[in-house]
C-alpha positions as CSV (number, residue, x, y, z in Angstrom):
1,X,-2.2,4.1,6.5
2,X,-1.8,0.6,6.6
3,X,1.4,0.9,3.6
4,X,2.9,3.9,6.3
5,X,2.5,0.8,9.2
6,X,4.2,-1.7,6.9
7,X,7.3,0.4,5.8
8,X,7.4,1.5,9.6
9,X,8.1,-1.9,10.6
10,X,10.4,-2.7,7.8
11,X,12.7,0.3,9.2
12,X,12.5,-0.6,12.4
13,X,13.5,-4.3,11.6
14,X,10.5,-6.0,12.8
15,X,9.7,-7.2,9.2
16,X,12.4,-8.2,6.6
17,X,11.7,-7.2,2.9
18,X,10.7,-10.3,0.6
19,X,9.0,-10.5,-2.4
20,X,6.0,-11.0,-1.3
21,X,6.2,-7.5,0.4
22,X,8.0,-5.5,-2.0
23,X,4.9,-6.7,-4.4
24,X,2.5,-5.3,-2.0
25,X,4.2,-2.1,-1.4
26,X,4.5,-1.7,-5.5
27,X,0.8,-2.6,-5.4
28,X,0.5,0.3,-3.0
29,X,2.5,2.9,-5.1
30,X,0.2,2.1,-8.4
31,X,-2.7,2.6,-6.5
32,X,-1.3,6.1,-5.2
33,X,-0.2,6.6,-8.7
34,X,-3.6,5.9,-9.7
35,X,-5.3,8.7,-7.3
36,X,-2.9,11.2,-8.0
37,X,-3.4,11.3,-12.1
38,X,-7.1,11.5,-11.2
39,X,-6.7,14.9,-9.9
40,X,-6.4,16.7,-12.8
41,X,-9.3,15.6,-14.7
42,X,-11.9,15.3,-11.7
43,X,-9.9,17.5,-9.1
44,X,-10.5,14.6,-6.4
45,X,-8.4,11.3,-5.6
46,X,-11.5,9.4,-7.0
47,X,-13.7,7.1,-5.1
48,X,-11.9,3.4,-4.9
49,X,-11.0,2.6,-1.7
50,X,-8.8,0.0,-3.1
51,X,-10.5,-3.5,-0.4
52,X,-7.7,-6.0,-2.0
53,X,-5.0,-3.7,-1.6
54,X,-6.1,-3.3,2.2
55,X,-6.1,-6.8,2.7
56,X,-3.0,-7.4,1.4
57,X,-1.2,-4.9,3.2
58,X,-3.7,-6.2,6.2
59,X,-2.1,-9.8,6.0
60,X,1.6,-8.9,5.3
61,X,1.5,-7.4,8.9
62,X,0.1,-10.0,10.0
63,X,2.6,-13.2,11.6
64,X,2.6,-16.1,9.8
């Protein structure tokens, strides 16, 4: 949810993509990369919650 929040503000221009975002939004589609090839093999997204990718997300929305 919190990657849906941060592109949602990109679109609406309230952010402005920089590196430092882009990284964390390719960061987010690994980890959703990740969860999807585990279906598959265990027929669930797996179990990591993914803590530092939610707190980087967390702090990119976050004003400087």
């Amino acid at each position: 949810m919190r990657g849906k929040t941060l592109l949602s503000k990109l679109r609406e221009g309230q952010f402005t993509l920089d590196s430092e975002i882009a990284s964390g939004l390719l960061t987010m589609v690994d980890a959703v990369g990740r969860m999807l090839s585990e279906i598959p093999a265990t027929e669930q997204v797996g179990n990591n919650d993914y803590p530092e990718l939610l707190a980087q997300l967390r702090a990119l929305q976050e004003p400087n």
